[in-house]
N, C-alpha and C positions, 0 to 999 in steps of 0.2 A: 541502445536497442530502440529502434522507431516501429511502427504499424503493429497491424493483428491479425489474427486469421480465426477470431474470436467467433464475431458478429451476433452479438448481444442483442437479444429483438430492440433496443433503446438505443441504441452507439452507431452514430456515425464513422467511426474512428477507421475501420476496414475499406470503405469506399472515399474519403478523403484523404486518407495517410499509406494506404497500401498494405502489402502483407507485411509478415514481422521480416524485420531484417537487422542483422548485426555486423556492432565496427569491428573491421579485425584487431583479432587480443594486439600484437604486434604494433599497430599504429594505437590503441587505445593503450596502451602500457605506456610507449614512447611518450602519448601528449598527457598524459599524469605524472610521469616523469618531469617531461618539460616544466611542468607547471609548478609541481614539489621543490624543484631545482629551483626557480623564482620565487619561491617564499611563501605558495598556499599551503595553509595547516589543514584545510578542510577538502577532502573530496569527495563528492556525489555523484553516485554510479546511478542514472537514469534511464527508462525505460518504458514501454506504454506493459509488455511482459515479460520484463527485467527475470523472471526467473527459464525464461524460454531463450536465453543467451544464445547464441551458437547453434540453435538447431539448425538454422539456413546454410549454415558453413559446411563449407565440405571436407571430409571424411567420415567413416563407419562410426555408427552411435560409442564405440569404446574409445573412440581417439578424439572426437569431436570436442572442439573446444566447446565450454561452458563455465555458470559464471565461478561455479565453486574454483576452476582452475586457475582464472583469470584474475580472483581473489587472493589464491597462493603468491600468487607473482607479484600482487601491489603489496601483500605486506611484509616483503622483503627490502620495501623502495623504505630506508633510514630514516630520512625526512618525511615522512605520513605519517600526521599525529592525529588526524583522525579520519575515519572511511563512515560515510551513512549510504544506506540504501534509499531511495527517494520513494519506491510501492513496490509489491511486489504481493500476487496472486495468490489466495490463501493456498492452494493445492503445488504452487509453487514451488515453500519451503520442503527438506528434507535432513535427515540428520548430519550426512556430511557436509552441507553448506553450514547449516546453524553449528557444525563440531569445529570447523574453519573461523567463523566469528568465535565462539567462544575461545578460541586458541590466542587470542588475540583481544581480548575481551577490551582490555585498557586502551587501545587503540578505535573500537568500534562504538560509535553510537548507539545506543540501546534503546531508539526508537524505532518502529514496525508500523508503517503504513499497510493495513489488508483490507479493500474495498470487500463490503459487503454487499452496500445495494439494497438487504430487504432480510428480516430475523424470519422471515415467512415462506414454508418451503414452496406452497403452492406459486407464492409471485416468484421467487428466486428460478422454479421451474418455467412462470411465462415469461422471465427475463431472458431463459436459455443460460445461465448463468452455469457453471462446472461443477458445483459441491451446493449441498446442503447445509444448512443448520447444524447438527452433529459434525460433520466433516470440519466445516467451518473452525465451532467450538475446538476440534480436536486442533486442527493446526495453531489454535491459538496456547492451548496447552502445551503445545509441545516446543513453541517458539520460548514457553514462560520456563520451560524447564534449562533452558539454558540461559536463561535471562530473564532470572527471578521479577527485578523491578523496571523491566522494560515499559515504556509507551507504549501501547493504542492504541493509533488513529484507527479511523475507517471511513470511507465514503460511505454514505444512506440517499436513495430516493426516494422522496416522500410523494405519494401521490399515482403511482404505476396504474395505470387501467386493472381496472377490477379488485383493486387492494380495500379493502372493508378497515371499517375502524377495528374491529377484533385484530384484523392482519397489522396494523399499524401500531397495536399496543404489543401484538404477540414481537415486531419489530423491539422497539419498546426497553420492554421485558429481556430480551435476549442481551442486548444492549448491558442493558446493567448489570444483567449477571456474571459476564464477562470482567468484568470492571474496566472500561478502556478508560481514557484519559481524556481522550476531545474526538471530533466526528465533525465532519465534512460533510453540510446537509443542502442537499438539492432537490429544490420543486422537479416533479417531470415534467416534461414539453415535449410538443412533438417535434421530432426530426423528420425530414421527407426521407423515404424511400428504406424507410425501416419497419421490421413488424412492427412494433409498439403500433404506431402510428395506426398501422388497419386496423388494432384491435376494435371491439367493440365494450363497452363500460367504462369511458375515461370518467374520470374525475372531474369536479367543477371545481375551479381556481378557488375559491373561496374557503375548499376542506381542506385541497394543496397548500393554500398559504398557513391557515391554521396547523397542520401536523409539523408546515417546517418549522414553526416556533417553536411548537409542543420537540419537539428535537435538539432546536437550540438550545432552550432552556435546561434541558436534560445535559446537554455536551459542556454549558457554563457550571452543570454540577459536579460532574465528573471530572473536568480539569481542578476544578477549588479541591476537592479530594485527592487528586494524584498529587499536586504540589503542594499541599500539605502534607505531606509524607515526607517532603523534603523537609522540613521545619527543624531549623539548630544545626542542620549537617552542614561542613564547610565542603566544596567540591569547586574543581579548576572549572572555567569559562572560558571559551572564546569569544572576546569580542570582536563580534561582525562590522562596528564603525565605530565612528571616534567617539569616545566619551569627555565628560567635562573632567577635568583634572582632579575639581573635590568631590 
């Protein structure tokens, strides 16, 4: 799935990439197939809003493909030994996609990329952003109930016009109550021909660079946390490239 029809006051992504559009299930089955059939263990289903699969394609909302279906189908394919979702929008998820992984459990990655952006609801509303904090939280509980010891991630901008350092701890704050595992942290910058940019109260580079560390620092604690959780357990690996023999 490529483009958006989002248009986040801060994202170029609408006017450089176009609206959302989707591969057909049919040729996207065939080249997973193909590929399975040649020997990859791993596949990544990608998307800019991986969970808005098929709304462009044509037929009535009850027949229209989507990803929950296109899921049924790949993990029927023998040879896939493992499937990851590469992001996907917290309002996104729903029970019968996550009852479809869970079906499948041993086969699926049990990491969860859900861009956040900002634990603050007043910035989250000037980002234009689709859910709240509550909402947020919720989808992340509901992702945890079928996947007790899942990863985390989230994207964060630090730095949004008019974001207050209270907004930036209440950010923070929310962050860790969660427990995610690690976070994807970005200064903001302006982009041409986006709200962000008209706004008025940007930030001066100086508090942006300080919160992105105050970020970092936080996301270097939360990973030490999550994989320490792993500690004594033996679990399979895929390795991604060659290792040393000893």
């Amino acid at each position: 799935q490529d483009g958006c029809d989002g248009f986040c006051t801060y994202c170029q992504i609408p006017l450089a990439r176009g609206t959302s559009r989707s591969v057909d299930p049919d040729l996207a089955f065939e080249k997973i197939k193909g590929v399975v059939e040649d020997g990859a263990r791993e596949i990544v289903l990608t998307g800019i809003h991986l969970g808005h699969y098929g709304d462009d394609l044509k037929g009535v909302a009850r027949s229209r493909p989507n990803l929950e279906g296109l899921l049924r189908r790949l993990f029927e394919l023998p040879g896939l030994s493992r499937l990851r979702l590469s992001s996907m929008e917290p309002m996104e998820f729903n029970r019968p996609l996550l009852a479809r992984l869970a079906e499948h459990r041993e086969r699926v990655c049990d990491h969860f990329h859900l861009p956040l952006q900002s634990g603050s609801d007043p910035i989250l509303k000037r980002m234009r952003r689709t859910y709240n904090a509550a909402q947020y939280r919720a989808a992340v509980e509901m992702v945890r109930e079928y996947f007790p010891q899942a990863h985390f991630s989230a994207d964060v901008i630090c730095g949004f016009p008019g974001e207050t350092d209270a907004q930036h701890q209440e950010t923070k704050d929310f962050i860790e109550s969660l427990g995610f595992g690690s976070l994807h942290v970005f200064p903001y910058s302006k982009r041409p021909n986006t709200a962000a940019a008209r706004m008025p109260d940007h930030i001066d580079p100086s508090t942006i660079k300080a919160r992105v560390q105050d970020l970092q620092r936080l996301s270097k604690g939360l990973w030490h946390t999550y994989a320490s959780a792993f500690m004594g357990l033996t679990l399979p690996v895929l390795w991604e490239m060659g290792k040393d023999k000893d």
